[in-house]
Backbone as a chain_set.jsonl record, in Angstrom:
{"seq": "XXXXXXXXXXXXXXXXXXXXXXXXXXXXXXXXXXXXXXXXXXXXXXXXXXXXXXXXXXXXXXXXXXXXXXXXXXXXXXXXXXXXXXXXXXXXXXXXXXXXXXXXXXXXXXXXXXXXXXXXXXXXXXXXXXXXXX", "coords": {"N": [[121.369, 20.215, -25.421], [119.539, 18.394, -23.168], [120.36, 16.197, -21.035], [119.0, 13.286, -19.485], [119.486, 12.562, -15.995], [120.727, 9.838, -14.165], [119.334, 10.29, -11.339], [117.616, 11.775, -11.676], [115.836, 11.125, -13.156], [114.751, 8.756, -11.661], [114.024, 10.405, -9.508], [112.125, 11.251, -11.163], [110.369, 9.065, -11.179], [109.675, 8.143, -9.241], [107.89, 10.43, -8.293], [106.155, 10.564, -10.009], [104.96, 7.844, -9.595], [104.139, 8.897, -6.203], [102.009, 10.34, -7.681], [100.404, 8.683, -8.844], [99.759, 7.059, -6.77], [98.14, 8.703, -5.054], [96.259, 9.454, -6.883], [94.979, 7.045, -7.327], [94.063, 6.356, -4.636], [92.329, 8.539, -4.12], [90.278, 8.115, -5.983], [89.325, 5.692, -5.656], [88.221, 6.213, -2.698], [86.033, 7.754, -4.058], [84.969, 6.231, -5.377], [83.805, 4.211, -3.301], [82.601, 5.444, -1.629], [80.219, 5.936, -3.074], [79.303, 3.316, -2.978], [78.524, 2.859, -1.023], [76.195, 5.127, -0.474], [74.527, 4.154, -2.294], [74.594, 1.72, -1.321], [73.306, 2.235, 0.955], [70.826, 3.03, 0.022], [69.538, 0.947, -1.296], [69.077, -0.841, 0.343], [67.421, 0.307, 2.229], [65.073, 0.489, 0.701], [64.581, -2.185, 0.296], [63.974, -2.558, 3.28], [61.67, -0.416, 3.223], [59.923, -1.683, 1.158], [59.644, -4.197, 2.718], [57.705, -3.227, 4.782], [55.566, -2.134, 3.446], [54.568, -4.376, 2.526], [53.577, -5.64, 4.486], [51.987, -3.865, 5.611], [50.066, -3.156, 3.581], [47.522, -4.973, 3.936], [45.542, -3.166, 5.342], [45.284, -1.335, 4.437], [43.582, 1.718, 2.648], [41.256, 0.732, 0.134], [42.181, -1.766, -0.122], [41.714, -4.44, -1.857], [40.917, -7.458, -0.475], [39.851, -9.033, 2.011], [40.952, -8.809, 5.205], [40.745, -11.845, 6.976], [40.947, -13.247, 5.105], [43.662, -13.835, 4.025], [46.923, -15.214, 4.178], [49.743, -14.569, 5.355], [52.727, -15.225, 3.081], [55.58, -14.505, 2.157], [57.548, -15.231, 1.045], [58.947, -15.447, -2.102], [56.598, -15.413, -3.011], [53.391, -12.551, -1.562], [51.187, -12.91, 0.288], [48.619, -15.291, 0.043], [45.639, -15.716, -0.767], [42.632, -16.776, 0.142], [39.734, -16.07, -1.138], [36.806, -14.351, 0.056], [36.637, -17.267, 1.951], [36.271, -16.685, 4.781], [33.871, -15.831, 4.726], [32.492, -17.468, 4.082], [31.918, -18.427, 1.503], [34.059, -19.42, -0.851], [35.279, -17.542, -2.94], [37.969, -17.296, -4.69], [41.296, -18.613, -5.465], [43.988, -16.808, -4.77], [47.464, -16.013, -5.454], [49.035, -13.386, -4.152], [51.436, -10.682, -4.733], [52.796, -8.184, -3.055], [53.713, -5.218, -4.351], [56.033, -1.688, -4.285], [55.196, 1.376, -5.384], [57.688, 1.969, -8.275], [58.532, -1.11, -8.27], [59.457, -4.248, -9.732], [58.786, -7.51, -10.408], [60.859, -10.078, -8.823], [63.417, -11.942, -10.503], [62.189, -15.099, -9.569], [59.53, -14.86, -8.487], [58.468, -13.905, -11.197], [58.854, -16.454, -12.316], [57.31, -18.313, -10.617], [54.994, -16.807, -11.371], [54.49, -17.085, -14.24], [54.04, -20.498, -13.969], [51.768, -20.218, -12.745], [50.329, -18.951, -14.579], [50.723, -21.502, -16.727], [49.065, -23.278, -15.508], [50.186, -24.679, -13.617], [50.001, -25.568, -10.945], [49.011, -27.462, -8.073], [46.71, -29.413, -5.736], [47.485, -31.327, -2.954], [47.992, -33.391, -0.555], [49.538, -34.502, 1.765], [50.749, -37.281, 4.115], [51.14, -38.197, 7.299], [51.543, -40.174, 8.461], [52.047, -42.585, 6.724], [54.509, -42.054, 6.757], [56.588, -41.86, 9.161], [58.401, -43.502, 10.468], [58.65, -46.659, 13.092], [59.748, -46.472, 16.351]], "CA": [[120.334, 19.262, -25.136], [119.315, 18.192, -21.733], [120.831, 14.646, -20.366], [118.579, 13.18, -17.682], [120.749, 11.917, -15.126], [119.842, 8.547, -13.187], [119.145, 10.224, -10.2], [116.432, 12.547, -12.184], [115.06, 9.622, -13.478], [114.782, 7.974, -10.22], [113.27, 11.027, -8.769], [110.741, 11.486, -11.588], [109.402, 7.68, -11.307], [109.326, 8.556, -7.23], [107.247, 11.809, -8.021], [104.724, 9.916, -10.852], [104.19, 6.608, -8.568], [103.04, 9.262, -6.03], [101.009, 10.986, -8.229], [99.452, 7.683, -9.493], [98.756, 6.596, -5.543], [97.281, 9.952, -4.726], [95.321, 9.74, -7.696], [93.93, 5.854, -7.12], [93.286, 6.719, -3.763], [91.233, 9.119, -4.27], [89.085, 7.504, -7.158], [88.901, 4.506, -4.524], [87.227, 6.483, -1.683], [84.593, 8.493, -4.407], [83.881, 4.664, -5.411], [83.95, 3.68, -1.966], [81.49, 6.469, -0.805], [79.44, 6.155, -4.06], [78.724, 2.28, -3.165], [77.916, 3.047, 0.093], [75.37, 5.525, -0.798], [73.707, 3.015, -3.358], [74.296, 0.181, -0.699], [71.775, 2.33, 2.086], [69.391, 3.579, -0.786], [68.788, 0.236, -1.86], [68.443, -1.296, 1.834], [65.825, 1.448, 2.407], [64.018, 0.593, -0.716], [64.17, -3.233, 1.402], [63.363, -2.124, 4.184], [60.532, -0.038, 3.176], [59.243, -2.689, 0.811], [58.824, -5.311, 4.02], [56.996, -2.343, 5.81], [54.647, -1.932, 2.729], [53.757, -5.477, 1.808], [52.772, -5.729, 6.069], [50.513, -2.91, 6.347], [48.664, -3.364, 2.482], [45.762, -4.974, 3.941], [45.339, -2.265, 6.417], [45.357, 0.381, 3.889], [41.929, 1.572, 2.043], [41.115, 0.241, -0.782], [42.581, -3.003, -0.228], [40.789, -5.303, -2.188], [40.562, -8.59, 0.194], [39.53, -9.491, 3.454], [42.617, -9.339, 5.862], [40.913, -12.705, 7.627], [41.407, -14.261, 3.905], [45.302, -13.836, 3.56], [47.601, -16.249, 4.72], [51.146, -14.402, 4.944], [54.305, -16.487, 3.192], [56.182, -13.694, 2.071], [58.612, -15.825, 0.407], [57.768, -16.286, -3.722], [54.582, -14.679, -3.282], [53.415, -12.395, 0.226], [50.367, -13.63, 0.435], [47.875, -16.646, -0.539], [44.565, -15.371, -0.364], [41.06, -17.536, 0.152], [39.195, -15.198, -1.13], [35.861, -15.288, 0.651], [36.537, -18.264, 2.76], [35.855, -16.213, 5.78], [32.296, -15.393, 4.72], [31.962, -18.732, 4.256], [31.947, -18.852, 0.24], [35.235, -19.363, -1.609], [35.193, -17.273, -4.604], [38.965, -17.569, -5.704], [42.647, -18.198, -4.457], [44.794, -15.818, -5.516], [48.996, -15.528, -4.807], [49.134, -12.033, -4.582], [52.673, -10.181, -4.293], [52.781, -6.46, -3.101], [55.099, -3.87, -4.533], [55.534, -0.45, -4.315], [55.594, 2.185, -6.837], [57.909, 1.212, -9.753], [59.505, -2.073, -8.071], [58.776, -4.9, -10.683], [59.064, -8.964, -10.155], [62.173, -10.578, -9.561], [63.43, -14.013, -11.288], [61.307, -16.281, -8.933], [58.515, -13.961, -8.449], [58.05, -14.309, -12.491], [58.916, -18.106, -12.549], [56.083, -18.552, -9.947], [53.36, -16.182, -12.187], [54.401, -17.957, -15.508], [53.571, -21.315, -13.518], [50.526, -19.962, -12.769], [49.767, -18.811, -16.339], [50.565, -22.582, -17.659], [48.494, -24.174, -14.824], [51.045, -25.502, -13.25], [49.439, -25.571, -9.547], [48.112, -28.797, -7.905], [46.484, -29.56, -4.529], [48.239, -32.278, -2.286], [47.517, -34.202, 0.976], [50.612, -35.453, 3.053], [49.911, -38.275, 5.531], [52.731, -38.323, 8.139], [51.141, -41.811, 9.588], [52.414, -43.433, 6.229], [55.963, -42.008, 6.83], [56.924, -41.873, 10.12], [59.392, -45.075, 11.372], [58.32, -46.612, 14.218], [60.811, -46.664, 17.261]], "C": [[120.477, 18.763, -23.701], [119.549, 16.697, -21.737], [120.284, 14.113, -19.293], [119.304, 12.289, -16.91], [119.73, 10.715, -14.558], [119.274, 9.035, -11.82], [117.672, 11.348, -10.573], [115.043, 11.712, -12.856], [114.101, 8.941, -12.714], [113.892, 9.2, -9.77], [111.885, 11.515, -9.595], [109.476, 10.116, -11.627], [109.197, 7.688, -9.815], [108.097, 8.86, -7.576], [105.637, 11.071, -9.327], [103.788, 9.011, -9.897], [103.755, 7.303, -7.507], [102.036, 9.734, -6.313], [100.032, 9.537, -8.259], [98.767, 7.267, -8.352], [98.124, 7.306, -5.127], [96.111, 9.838, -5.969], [94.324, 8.255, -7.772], [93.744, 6.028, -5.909], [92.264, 7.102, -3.768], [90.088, 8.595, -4.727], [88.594, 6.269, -6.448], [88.448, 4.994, -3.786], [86.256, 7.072, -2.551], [83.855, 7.201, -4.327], [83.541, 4.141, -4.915], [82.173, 4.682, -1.146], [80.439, 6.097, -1.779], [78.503, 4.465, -3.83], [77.931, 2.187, -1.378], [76.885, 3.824, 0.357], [74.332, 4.842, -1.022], [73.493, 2.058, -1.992], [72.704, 0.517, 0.844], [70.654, 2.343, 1.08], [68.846, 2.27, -0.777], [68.268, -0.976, -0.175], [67.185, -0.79, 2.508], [65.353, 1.138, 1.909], [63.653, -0.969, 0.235], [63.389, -3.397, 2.04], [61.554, -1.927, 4.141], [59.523, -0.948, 2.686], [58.553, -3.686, 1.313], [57.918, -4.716, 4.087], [55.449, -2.386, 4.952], [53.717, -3.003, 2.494], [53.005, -6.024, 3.219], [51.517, -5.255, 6.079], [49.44, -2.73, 5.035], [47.498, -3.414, 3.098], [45.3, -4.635, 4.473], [44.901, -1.021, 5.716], [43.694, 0.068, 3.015], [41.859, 1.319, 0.78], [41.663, -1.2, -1.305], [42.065, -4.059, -0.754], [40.329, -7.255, -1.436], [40.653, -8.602, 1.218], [40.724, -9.805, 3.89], [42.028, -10.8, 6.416], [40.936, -13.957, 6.271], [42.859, -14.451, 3.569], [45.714, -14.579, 4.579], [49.332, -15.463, 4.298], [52.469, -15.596, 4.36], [55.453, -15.353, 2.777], [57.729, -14.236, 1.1], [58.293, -16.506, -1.062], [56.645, -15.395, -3.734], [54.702, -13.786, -1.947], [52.119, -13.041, 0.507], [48.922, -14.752, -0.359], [46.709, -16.021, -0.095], [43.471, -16.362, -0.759], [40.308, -16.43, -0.284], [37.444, -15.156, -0.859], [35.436, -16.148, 1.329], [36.319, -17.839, 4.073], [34.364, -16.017, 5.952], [31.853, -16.323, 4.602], [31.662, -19.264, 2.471], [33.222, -17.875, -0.724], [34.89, -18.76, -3.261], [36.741, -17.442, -5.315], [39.863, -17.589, -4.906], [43.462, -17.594, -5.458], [46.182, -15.909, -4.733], [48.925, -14.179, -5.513], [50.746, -11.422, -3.885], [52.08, -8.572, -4.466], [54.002, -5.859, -3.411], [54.75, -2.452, -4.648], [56.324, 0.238, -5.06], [56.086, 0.965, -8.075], [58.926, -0.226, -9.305], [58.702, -3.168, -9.156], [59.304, -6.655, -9.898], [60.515, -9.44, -10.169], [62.032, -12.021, -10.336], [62.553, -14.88, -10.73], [60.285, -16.124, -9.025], [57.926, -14.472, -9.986], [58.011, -15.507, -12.948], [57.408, -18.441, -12.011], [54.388, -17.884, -10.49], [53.626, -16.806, -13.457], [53.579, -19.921, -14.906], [52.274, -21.445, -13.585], [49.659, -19.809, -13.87], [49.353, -19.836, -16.882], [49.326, -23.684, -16.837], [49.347, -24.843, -14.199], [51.037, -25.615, -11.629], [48.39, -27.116, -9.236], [47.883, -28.102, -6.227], [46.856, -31.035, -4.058], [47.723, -32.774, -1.188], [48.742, -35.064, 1.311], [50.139, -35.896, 4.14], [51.391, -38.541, 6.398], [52.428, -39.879, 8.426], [51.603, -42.443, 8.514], [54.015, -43.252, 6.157], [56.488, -41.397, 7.604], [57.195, -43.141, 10.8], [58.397, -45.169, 12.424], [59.619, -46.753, 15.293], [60.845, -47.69, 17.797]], "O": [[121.582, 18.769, -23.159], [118.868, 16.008, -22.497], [120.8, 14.284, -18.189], [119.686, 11.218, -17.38], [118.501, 10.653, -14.515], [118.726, 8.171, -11.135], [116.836, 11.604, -9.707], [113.817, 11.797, -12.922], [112.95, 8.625, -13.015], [112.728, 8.818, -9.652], [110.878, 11.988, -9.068], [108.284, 10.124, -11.935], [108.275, 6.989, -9.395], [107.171, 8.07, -7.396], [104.424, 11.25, -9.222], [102.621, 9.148, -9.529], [102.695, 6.762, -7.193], [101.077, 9.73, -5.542], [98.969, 9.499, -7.64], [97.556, 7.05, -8.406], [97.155, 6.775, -4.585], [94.994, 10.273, -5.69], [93.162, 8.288, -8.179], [92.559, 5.697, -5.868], [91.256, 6.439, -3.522], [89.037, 8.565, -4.087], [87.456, 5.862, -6.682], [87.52, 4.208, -3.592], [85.195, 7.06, -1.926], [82.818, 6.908, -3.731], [82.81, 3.275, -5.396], [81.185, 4.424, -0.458], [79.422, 5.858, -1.128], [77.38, 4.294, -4.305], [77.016, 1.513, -0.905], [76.336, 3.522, 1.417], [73.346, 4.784, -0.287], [72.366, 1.701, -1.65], [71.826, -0.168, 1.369], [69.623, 1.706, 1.295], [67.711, 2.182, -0.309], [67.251, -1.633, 0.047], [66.273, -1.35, 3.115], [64.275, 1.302, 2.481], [62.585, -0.999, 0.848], [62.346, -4.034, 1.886], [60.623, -2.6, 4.585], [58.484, -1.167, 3.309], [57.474, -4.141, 0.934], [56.932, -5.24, 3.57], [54.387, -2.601, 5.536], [52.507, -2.874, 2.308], [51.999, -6.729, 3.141], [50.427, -5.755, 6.358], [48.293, -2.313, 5.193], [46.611, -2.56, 3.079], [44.263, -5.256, 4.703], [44.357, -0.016, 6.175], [43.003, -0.93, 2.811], [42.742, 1.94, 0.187], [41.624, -1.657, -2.447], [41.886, -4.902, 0.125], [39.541, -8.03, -1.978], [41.698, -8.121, 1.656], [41.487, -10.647, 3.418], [43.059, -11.473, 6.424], [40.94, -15.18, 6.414], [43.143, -15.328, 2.753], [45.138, -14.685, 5.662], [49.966, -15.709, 3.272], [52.977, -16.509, 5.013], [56.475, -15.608, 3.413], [58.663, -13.558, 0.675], [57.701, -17.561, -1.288], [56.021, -14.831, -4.632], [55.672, -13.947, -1.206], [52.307, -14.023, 1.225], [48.556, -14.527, -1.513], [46.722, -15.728, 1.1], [43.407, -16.75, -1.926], [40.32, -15.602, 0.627], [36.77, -15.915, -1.554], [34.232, -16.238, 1.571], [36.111, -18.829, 4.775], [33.752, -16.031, 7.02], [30.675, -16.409, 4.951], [31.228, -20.394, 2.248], [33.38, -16.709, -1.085], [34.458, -19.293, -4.283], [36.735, -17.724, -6.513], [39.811, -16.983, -3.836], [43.563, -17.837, -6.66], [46.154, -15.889, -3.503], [48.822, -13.855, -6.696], [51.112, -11.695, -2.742], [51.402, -7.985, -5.309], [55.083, -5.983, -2.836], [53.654, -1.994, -4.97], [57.498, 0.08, -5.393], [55.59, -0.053, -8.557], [59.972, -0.413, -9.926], [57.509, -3.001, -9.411], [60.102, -6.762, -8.967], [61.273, -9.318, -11.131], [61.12, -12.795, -10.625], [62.019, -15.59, -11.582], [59.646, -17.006, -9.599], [57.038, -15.324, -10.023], [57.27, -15.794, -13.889], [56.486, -18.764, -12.76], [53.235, -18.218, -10.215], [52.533, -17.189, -13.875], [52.647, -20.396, -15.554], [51.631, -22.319, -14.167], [48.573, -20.35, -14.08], [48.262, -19.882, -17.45], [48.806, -24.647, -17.399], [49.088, -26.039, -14.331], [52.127, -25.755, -11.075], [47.468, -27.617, -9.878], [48.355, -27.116, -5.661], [46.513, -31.949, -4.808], [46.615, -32.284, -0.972], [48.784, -36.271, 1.075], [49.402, -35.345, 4.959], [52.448, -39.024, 5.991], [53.371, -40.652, 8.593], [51.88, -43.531, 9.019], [54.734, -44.095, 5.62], [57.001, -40.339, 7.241], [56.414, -43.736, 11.542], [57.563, -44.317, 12.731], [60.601, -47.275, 14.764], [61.741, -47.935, 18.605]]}, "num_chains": 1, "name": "protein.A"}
């Protein structure tokens, strides 16, 4: 029967612990490359998305008057008068652009359920009642 000596021992827990760092290495740069992949794709998808929700009301079939949109791009992209250029308001609409299969995020859907319940007012801020005097 075979006796493993301490120094066989010693040299097989050497020869594993490099195996094991050669082998999490590795699996750390595929995962490394693999998130870096994902991390341009989805910057592109970004990217492109700005580019798209810009040039909409440029493209044909656009259904509203570019001098009716009001860019905010933040929550919504744009607030449209619809009609208020021609001089008769037929509707305001928050319209968000996406392309292809991108869908609403969390806010995006907070802000169209709002809408659903009625939950939209119109306001009037007067700075002259709250502004100190010096």
């Amino acid at each position: 029967m075979f006796e493993p000596s301490l120094a066989s021992l010693v040299i097989g827990a050497v020869l594993w612990a490099i195996i094991g760092y050669l082998f999490a290495k590795l699996t750390f740069r595929s995962l490394l490359k693999q998130a870096r992949t994902q991390s341009v794709k989805q910057s592109r998808a970004v990217l492109l998305g700005d580019v798209n929700e810009k040039i909409a009301p440029a493209l044909p079939g656009f259904p509203y008057d570019c001098k009716d949109l009001v860019f905010i791009g933040k929550g919504i992209d744009y607030l449209v008068f619809d009609g208020l250029a021609s001089g008769t308001l037929k509707q305001i609409v928050l319209l968000e652009i996406k392309s292809w299969m991108s869908t609403l995020n969390r806010n995006e859907k907070m802000i169209k359920e709002m809408v659903a319940r009625g939950g939209i007012c119109y306001e009037v801020f007067r700075l002259n009642s709250h502004i100190e005097k010096f």
